[in-house]
NUMAR-318820 format. One record per residue (C-alpha): residue number from 1; residue in one letter; z, y, x. Coordinates in steps of 0.2 Angstrom, whole numbers, always signed. Layout:
{n NUM; res a; up Z; north Y; east X}
...
END
This chain:
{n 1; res x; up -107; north -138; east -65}
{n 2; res x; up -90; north -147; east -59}
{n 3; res x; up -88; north -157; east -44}
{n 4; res x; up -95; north -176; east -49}
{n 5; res x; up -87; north -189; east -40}
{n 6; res x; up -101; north -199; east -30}
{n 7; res x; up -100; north -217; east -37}
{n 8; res x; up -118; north -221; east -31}
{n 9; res x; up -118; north -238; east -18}
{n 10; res x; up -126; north -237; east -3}
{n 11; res x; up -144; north -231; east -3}
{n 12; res x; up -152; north -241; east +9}
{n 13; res x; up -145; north -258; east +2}
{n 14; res x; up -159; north -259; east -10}
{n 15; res x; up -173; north -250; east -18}
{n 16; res x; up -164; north -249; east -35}
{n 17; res x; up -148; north -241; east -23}
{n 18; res x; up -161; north -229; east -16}
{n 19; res x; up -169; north -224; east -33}
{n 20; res x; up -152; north -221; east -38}
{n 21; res x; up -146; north -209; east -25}
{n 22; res x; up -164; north -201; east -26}
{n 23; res x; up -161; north -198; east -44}
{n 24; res x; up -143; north -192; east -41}
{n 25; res x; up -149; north -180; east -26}
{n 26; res x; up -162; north -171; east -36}
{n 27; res x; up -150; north -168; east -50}
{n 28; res x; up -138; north -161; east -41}
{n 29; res x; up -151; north -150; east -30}
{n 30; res x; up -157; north -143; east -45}
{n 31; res x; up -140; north -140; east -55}
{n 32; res x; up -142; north -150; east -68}
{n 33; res x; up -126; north -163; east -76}
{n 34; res x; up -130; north -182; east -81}
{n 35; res x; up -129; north -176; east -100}
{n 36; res x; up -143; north -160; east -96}
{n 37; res x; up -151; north -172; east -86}
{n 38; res x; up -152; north -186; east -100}
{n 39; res x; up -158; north -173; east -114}
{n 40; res x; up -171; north -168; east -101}
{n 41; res x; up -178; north -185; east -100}
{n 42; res x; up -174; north -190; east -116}
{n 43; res x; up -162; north -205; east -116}
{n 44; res x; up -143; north -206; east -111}
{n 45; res x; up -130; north -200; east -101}
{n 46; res x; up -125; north -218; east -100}
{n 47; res x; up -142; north -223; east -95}
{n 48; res x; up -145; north -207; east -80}
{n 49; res x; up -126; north -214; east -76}
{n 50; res x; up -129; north -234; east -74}
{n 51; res x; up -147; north -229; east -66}
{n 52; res x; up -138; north -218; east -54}
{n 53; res x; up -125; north -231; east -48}
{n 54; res x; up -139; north -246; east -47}
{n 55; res x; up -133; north -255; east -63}
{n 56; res x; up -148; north -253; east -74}
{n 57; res x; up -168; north -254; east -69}
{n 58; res x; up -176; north -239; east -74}
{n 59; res x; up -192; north -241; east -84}
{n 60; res x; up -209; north -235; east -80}
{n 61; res x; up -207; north -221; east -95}
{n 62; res x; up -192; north -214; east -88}
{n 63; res x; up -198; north -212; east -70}
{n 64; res x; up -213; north -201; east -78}
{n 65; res x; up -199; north -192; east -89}
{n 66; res x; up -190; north -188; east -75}
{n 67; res x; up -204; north -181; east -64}
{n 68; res x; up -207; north -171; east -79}
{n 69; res x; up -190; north -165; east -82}
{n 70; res x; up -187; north -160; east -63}
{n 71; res x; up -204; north -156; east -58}
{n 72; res x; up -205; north -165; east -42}
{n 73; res x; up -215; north -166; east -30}
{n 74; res x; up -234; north -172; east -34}
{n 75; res x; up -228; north -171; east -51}
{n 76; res x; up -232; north -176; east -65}
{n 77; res x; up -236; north -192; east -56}
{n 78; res x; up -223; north -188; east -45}
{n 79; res x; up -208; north -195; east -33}
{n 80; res x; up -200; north -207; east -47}
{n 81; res x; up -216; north -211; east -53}
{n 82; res x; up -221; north -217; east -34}
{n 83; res x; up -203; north -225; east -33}
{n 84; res x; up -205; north -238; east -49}
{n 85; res x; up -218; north -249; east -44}
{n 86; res x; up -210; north -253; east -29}
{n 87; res x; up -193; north -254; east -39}
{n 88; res x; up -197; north -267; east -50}
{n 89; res x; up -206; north -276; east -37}
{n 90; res x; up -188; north -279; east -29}
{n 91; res x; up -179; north -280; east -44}
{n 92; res x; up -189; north -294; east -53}
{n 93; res x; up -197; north -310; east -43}
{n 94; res x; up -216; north -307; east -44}
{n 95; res x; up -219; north -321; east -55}
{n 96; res x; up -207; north -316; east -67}
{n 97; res x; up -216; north -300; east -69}
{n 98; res x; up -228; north -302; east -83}
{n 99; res x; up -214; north -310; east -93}
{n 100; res x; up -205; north -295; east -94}
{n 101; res x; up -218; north -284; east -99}
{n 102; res x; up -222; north -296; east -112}
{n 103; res x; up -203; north -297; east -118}
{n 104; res x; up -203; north -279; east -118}
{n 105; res x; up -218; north -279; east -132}
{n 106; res x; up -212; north -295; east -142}
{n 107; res x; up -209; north -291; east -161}
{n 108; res x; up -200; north -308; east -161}
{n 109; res x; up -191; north -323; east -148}
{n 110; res x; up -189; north -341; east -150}
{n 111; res x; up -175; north -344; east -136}
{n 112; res x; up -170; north -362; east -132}
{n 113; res x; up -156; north -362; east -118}
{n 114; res x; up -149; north -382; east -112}
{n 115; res x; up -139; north -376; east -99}
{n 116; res x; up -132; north -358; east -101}
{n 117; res x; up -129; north -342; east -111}
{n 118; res x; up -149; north -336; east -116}
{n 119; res x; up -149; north -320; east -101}
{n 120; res x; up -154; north -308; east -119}
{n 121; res x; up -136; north -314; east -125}
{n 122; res x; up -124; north -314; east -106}
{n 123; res x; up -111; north -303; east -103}
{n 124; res x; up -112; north -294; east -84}
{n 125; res x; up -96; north -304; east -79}
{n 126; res x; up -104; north -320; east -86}
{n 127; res x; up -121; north -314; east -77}
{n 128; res x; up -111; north -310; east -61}
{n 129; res x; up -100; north -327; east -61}
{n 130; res x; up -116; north -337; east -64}
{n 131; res x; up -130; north -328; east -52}
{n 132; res x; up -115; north -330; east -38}
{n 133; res x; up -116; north -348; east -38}
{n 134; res x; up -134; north -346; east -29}
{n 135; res x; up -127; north -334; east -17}
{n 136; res x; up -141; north -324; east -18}
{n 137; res x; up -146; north -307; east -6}
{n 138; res x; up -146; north -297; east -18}
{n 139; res x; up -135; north -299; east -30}
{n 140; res x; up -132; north -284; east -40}
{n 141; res x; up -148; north -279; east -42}
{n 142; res x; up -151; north -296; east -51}
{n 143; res x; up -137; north -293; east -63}
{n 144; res x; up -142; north -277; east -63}
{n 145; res x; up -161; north -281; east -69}
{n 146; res x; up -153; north -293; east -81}
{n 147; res x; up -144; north -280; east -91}
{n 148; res x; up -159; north -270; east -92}
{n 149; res x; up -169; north -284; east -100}
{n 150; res x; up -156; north -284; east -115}
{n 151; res x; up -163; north -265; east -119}
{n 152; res x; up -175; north -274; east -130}
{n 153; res x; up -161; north -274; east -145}
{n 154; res x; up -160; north -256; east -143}
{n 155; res x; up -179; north -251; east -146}
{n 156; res x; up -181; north -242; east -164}
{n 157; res x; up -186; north -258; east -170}
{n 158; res x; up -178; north -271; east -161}
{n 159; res x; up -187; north -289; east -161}
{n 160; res x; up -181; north -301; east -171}
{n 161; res x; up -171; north -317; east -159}
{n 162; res x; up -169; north -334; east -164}
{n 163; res x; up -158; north -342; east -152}
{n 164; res x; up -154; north -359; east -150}
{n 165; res x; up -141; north -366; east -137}
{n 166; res x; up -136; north -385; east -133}
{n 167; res x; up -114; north -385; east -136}
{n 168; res x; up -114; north -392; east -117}
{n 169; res x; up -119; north -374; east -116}
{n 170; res x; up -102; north -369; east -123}
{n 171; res x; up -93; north -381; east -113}
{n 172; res x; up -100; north -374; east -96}
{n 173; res x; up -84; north -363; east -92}
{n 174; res x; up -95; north -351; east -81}
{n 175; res x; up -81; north -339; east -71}
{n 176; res x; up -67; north -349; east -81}
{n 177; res x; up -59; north -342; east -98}
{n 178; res x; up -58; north -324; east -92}
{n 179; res x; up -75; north -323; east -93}
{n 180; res x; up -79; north -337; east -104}
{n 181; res x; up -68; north -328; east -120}
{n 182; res x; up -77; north -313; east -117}
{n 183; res x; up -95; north -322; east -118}
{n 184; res x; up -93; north -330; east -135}
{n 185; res x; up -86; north -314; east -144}
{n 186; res x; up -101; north -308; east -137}
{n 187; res x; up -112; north -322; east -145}
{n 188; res x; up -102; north -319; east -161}
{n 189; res x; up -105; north -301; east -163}
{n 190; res x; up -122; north -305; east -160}
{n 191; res x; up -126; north -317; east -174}
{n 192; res x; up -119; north -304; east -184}
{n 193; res x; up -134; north -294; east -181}
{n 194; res x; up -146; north -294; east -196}
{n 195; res x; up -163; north -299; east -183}
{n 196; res x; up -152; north -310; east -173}
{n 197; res x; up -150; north -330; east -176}
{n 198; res x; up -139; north -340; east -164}
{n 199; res x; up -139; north -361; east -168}
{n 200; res x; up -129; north -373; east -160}
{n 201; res x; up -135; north -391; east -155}
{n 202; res x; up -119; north -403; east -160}
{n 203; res x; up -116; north -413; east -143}
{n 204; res x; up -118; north -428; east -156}
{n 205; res x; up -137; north -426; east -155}
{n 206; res x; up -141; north -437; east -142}
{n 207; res x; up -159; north -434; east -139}
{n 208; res x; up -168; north -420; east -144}
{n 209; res x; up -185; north -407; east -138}
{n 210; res x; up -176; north -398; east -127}
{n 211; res x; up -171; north -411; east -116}
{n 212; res x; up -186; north -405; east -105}
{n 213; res x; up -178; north -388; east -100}
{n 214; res x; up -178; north -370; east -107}
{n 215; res x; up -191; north -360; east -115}
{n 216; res x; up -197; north -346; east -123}
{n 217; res x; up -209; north -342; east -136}
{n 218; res x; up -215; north -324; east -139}
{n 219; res x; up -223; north -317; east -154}
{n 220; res x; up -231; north -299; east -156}
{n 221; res x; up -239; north -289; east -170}
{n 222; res x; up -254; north -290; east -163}
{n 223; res x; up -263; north -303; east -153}
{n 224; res x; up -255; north -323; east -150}
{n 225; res x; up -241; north -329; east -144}
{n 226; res x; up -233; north -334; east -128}
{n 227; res x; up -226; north -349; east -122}
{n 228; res x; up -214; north -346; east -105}
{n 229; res x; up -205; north -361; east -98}
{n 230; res x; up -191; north -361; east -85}
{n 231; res x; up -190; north -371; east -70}
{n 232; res x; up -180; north -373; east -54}
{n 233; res x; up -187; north -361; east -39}
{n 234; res x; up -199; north -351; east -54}
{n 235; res x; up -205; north -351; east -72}
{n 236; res x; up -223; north -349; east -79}
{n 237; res x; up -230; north -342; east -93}
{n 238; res x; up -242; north -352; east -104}
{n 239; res x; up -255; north -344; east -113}
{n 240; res x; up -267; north -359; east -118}
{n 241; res x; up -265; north -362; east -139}
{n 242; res x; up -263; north -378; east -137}
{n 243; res x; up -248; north -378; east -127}
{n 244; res x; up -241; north -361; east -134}
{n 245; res x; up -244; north -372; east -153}
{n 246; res x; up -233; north -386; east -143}
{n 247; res x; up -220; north -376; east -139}
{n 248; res x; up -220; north -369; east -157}
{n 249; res x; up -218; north -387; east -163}
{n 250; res x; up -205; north -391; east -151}
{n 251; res x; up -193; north -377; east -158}
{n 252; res x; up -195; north -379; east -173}
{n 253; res x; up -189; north -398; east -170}
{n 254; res x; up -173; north -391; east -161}
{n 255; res x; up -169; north -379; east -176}
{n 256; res x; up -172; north -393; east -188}
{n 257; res x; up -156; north -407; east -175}
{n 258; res x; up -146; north -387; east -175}
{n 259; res x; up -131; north -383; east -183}
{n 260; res x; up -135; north -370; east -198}
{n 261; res x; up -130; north -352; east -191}
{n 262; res x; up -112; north -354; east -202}
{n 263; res x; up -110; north -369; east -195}
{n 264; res x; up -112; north -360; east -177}
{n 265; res x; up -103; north -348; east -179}
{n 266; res x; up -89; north -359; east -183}
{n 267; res x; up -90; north -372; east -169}
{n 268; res x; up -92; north -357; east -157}
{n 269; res x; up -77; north -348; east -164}
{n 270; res x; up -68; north -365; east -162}
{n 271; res x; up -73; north -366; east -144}
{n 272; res x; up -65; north -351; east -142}
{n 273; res x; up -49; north -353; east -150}
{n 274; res x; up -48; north -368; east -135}
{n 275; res x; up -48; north -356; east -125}
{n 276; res x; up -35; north -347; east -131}
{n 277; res x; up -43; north -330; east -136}
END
């Protein structure tokens, strides 16, 4: 195997850094490229690479297949297996933590965003530009753990996303048109998508349900829906009918005051031209 250039960050500046170089160590102990090493745990090279250099969370299913693939020790509960729980601890705030099982199981999303790009839908530099404005600790872990949530499109079956954004949204030149061009081809190609629905709120509707603040609503296969709202230090997720039926309502309201999707489409694709893309 050649020489690899080591691009991993510094292992002791956070757990997903330290499950990173772990994963890169093990690999490289035992011989094994990212591309044997990807076949071996059945998923990408691009994956064992972005894992490796901190830019993706890893999922519980590929710590086992790792264990498996490499036969560590305690294996096959073994050390990457030992290492997720704490990982995803530190990449996701605990009370976001049921939400992102949840999003990982939904067969459909009903996304209402008032103030920016729905996280499903951001680009890392819009991620990045946005998460830097709270000056956070641990900033790219949190873009990091962002990017990973937008896996959910690659599943076999991906779920089917209606998105629905307020124009301010639009307007809300997050890192400035470098990164603002970028992040409305992004929504374009995405409402290109066959499960994918993106409506804008004209900024001539004055009042409408979502003046109240972001939210979710989450549908499966099997079992009811869930209701997550957003708020300021931490959201929550709602499971009572009553509300969850609420919320239902409420998007369906915001839909009805929405642009069509052509309509969208178009005053997004105008919104770019302004910025000279």
């Amino acid at each position: 195997m050649a020489v690899e250039e080591d691009t991993t960050p510094d292992p002791s500046s956070s757990l997903l850094a330290f499950f990173g170089s772990e994963l890169r160590r093990v690999r490289l102990q035992a011989g094994v490229s990212q591309e044997e090493a990807a076949e071996r745990a059945h998923t990408t090279q691009s994956m064992i690479s972005k894992v490796e250099a901190a830019k993706r969370v890893p999922s519980e299913d590929l710590a086992r297949d790792l264990d498996i693939a490499f036969k560590t020790d305690g294996y096959p509960r073994g050390h990457f297996s030992r290492l997720y729980p704490l990982v995803i601890r530190y990449a996701y705030p605990s009370w976001f933590l049921p939400f992102i099982e949840l999003e990982r199981e939904a067969s459909s999303m009903r996304v209402f965003e008032s103030q920016i790009i729905p996280g499903l839908l951001q680009t890392e530099d819009y991620a990045r530009a946005m998460l830097t404005a709270v000056r956070p600790d641990n900033l790219d872990d949190l873009i990091a753990a962002r990017m990973t949530r937008q896996g959910v499109f690659e599943r076999e079956a991906p779920p089917r996303c209606w998105f629905v954004v307020d124009e301010y949204v639009l307007l809300r030149h997050i890192g400035g048109k470098a990164v603002m061009g970028p992040q409305l081809e992004r929504l374009l190609k995405a409402a290109e998508e066959p499960r994918t629905v993106i409506q804008v709120i004209s900024r001539d509707v004055a009042a409408h349900p979502g003046l109240s603040g972001p939210f979710t609503v989450l549908g499966f296969n099997e079992g009811a829906d869930v209701l997550f709202v957003d708020g300021f230090s931490q959201g929550r997720t709602a499971l009572d009918t009553d509300e969850v039926a609420e919320g239902a309502r409420a998007y369906d309201l915001l839909r009805a005051v929405a642009l069509s999707p052509d309509a969208s489409a178009e005053l997004i694709g105008r919104h770019l031209e302004e910025l000279g893309k």
